[in-house]
Structures are given as structure tokens and as C-alpha cells.
C-alpha positions as CSV (number, residue, x, y, z in Angstrom):
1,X,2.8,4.1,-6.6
2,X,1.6,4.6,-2.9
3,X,3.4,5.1,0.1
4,X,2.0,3.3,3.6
5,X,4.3,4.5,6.2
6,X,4.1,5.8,10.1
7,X,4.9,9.5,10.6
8,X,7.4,10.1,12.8
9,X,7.9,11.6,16.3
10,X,10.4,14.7,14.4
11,X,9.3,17.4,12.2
12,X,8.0,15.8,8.8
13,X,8.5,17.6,5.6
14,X,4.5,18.6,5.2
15,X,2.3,20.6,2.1
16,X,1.3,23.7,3.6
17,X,-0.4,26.8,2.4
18,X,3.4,28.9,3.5
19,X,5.1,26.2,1.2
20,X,2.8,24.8,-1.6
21,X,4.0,26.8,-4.5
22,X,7.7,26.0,-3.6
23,X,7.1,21.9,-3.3
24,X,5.2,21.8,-6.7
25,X,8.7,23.8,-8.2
26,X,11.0,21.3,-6.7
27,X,11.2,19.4,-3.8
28,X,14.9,19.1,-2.6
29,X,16.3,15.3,-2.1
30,X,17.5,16.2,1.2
31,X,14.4,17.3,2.4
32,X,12.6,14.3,1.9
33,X,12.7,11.8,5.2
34,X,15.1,8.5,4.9
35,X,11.6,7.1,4.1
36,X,10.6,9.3,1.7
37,X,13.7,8.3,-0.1
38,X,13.5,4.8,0.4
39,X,9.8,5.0,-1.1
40,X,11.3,7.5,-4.6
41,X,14.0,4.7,-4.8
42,X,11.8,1.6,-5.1
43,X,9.4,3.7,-7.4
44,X,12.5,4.6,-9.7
45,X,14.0,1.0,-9.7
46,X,10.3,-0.3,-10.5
47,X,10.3,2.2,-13.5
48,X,7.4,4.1,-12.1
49,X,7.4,7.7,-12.4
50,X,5.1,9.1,-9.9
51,X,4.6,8.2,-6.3
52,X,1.5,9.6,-4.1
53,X,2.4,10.6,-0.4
54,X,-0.1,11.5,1.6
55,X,1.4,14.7,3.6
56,X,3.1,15.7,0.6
57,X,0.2,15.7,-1.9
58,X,-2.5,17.2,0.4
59,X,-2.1,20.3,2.2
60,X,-2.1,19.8,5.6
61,X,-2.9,23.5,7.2
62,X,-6.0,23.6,4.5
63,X,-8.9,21.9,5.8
64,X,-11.1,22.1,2.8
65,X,-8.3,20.1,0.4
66,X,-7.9,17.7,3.4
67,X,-11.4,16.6,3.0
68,X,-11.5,17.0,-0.6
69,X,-8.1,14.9,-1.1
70,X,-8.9,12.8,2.4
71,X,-12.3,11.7,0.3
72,X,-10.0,10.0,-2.4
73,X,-7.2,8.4,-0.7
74,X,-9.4,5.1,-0.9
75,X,-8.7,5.3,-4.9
76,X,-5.3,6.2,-5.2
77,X,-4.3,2.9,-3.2
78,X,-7.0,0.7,-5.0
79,X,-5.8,2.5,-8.7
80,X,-1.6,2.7,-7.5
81,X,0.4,0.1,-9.4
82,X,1.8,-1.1,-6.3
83,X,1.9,0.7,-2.5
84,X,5.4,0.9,-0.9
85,X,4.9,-0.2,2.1
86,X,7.7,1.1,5.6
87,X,6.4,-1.9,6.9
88,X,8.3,-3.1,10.3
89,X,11.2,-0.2,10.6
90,X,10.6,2.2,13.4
91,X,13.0,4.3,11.5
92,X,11.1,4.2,8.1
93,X,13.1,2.7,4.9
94,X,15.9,4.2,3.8
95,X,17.6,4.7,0.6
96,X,20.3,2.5,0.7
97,X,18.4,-0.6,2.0
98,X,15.7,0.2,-0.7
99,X,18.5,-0.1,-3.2
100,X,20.3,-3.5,-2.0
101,X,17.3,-5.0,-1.9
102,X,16.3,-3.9,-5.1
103,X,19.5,-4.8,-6.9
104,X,17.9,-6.9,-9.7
105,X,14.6,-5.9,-11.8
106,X,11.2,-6.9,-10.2
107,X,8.3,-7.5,-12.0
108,X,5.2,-7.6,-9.9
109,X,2.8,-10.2,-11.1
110,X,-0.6,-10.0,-9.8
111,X,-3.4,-12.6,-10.7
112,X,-5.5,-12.8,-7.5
113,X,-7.6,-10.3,-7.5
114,X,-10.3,-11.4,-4.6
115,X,-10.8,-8.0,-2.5
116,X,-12.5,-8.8,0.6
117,X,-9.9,-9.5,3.3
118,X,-6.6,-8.3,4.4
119,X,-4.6,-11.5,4.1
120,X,-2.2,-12.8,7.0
121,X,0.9,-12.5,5.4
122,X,3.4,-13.6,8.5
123,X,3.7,-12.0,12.8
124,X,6.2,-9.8,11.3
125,X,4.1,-8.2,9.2
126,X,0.8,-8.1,10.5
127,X,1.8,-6.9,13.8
128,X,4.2,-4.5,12.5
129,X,4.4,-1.1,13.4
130,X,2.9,0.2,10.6
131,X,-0.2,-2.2,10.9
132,X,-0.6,-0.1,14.6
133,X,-1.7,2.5,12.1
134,X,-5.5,3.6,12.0
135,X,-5.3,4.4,8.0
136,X,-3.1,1.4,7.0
137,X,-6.0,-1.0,7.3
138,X,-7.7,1.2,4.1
139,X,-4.1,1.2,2.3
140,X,-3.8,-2.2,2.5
141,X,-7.0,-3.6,2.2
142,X,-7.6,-1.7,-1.3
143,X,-4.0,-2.4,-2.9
144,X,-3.9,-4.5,-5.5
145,X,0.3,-5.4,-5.2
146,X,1.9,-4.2,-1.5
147,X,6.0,-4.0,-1.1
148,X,6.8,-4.9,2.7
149,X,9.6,-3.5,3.0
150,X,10.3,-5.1,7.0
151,X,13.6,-5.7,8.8
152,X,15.8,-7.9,6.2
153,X,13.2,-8.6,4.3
154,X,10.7,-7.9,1.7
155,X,7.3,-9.0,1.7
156,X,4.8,-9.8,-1.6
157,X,1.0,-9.2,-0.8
158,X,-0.8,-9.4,-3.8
């Protein structure tokens, strides 16, 4: 899985060269942003084992794995199984809300596979906070299933 989200105004649990070794040990649950959780959560309920987030899996102080990791970020949205997306909360998408709107087993069917447009989906999503985003086009453009999670609701883009 893939996580789309907005980075917040506050401090952001970030890969650095001071930290690396420690966040590829163990990263803490209660280190990871409400978002962050929310995103681990939907992956776990989905039965998906890994989840790709951006400031987590390249280092951010390190300019050569930025570009190097920067380069791919293209392919691990069009390759993710689906991207998680903080779609409309200004807040990100927390745990608990992940989890009652996950309450029963999704599957997450995907026949149309026509890449060539970002679809309109509905006001609340495409002029959502996160679509304010200058990477987010990229991200959803190239994922083949997206999880809007937006305020109440979930979205399908597939």
C-alpha cells in the first residue's frame, strides 16, 4: 500500500541520517502521526503487510537518496495494491475512524484499467485538501485502486 496525505503544520516524524538505523529497528506506535496510524490500520484490516510512506521511507536530510527514491515514487503508486488516501481531513485520518469504517472485510475489485485521466470522483473529493497538493496529482493519477478516506465517508477510485 501507498499513503497520499498532506504534511502537517507540527513536527512530522521524518527518516533522517541522526535516526535511520533506529526507524529500520522499530518504529514506535506512538510516534507515528494520527494519520500514519489511520494509514497502518486500513493496510492491516486490508491484510496487506507493508505500507510505503514517503517521509518515512526516504531520508529526508540526504539529498542523494531523495533523488534516488524521489525518481521512483511514480512506481510505487502505479505498482501499490491500493494508495490510502487522507483525503478531505485537515487533521489527517485517524485510527479509530480508519477502524469503524473498516468494520467489515473489503475486497477491492479493480477491472477498469484505462490510465489517462484523473477521474472526477465528487466536489468533496476533487477539491479536497489533499488534491491542493502538488505531488497528489502523480499519486493519484498512477494508482490503480485509491481509498478516500474524506469526512464520513469513504471514496472508491478505481
Amino acid at each position: 500500500a501507498t499513503l497520499s496525505h498532506r504534511w502537517p503544520q507540527s513536527p512530522l516524524l521524518l527518516a533522517r541520517t541522526d535516526n535511520l538505523q533506529e526507524l529500520q529497528a522499530q518504529i514506535p506506535w506512538d510516534r507515528l502521526s494520527k494519520t500514519f496510524q489511520g494509514a497502518c490500520t486500513v493496510a492491516k484490516a486490508l491484510r496487506i503487510r507493508y505500507i510505503w510512506i514517503d517521509c518515512l521511507c526516504i531520508v529526508q536530510d540526504d539529498m542523494a537518496d531523495w533523488e534516488r527514491e524521489a525518481k521512483k515514487m511514480g512506481t510505487f503508486y502505479e505498482l501499490a495494491y491500493v494508495t490510502i488516501a487522507a483525503t478531505t481531513a485537515e487533521s489527517g485520518l485517524s485510527p479509530s475512524d480508519a477502524s469503524k469504517r473498516l468494520e467489515k472485510q473489503l475486497e477491492l475489485p479493480c477491472d477498469y484499467t484505462d490510465i489517462g485521466a484523473v477521474p472526477k470522483i465528487s466536489p468533496t473529493v476533487d477539491r479536497s485538501p489533499l488534491d491542493k497538493r502538488g505531488w497528489v496529482f502523480q499519486e493519484r493519477l498512477l494508482s490503480r485502486r485509491v481509498l478516500h478516506f474524506a469526512e464520513g465517508q469513504i471514496y472508491w477510485e478505481c
